[in-house]
N, C-alpha and C positions, 0 to 999 in steps of 0.2 A: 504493500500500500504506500509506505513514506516515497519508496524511488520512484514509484508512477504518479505523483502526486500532483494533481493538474493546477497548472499556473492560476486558474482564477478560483480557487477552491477557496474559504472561508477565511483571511487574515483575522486571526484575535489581536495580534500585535506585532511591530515590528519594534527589534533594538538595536541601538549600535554598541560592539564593545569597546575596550578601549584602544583597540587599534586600529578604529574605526569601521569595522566589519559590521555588517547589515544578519542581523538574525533576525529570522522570521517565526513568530511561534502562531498556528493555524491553529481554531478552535477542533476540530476532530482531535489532533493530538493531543491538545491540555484537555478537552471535555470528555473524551471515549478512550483514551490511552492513560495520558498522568492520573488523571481523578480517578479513573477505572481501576487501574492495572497498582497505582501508588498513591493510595485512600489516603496515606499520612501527611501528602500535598496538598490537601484541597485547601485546604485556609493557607498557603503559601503562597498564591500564584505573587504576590506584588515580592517580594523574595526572590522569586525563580527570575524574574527580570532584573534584578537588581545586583543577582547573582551573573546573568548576563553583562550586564552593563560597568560594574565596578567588582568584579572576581579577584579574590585572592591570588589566584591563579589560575593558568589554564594548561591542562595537560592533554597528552595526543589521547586521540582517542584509541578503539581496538582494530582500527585500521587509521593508521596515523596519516597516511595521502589525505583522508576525506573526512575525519572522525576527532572531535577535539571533547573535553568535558571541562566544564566551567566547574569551579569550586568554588564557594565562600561559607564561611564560619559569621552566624548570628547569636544575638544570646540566649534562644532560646532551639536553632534549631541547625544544622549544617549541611547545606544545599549544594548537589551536584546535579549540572544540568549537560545533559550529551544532545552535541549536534553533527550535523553532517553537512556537508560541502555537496551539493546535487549538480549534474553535467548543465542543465540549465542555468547557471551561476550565482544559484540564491545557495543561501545557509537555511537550513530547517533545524529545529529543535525536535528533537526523537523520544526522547523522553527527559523526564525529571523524578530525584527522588532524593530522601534525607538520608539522615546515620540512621533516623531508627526503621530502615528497611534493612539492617544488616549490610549492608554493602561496603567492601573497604577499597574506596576509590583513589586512597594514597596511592595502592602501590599496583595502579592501573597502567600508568605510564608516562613515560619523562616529562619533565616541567618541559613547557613551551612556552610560557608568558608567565611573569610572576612581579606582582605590584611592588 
């Protein structure tokens, strides 16, 4: 679904990070995917952009050509949000999720940006 994902499909919102990159978060993904799939997000979503926008850092993703995950540390919750690079040259956001879904996204892979 995310790699066929048709250009006029539903923007919920667009961010830039800080190295000026264009992420695109569609509502199917944050509404039928993150809230779905990662119930612990649903009161996050102003976080998960935020996490976008000013990250502690950003590491490659699990295919580093196309695949990056945003990191940031709040005081109440610690947000990693994974995107993808698509052949049409937008950035999508693929999912989002905290520490309390178990996930240890330290040691996912090497820093690529770090504030």
């Amino acid at each position: 679904l995310i790699n066929s994902k048709k250009m006029d499909a539903a923007i919920k919102d667009t961010c830039i990070d800080p190295r000026s990159k264009k992420v695109v978060i569609y509502e199917e993904t944050w509404s039928k995917h993150i809230v779905t799939n990662h119930v612990e997000m649903s009161n996050f979503y102003s976080e998960v952009k935020e996490t976008i926008e000013n990250p502690d850092k950003i590491i490659f993703g699990r295919k580093p050509q196309t695949e990056e995950l945003y990191i940031k540390t709040f005081p109440s919750v610690d947000v990693a949000v994974s995107t993808r690079d698509l052949p049409e040259g937008i950035t999508i956001v693929t999912t989002a999720y905290s520490d309390t879904s178990g996930k240890n996204w330290t040691s996912k892979g090497e820093e690529k940006w770090k504030k």
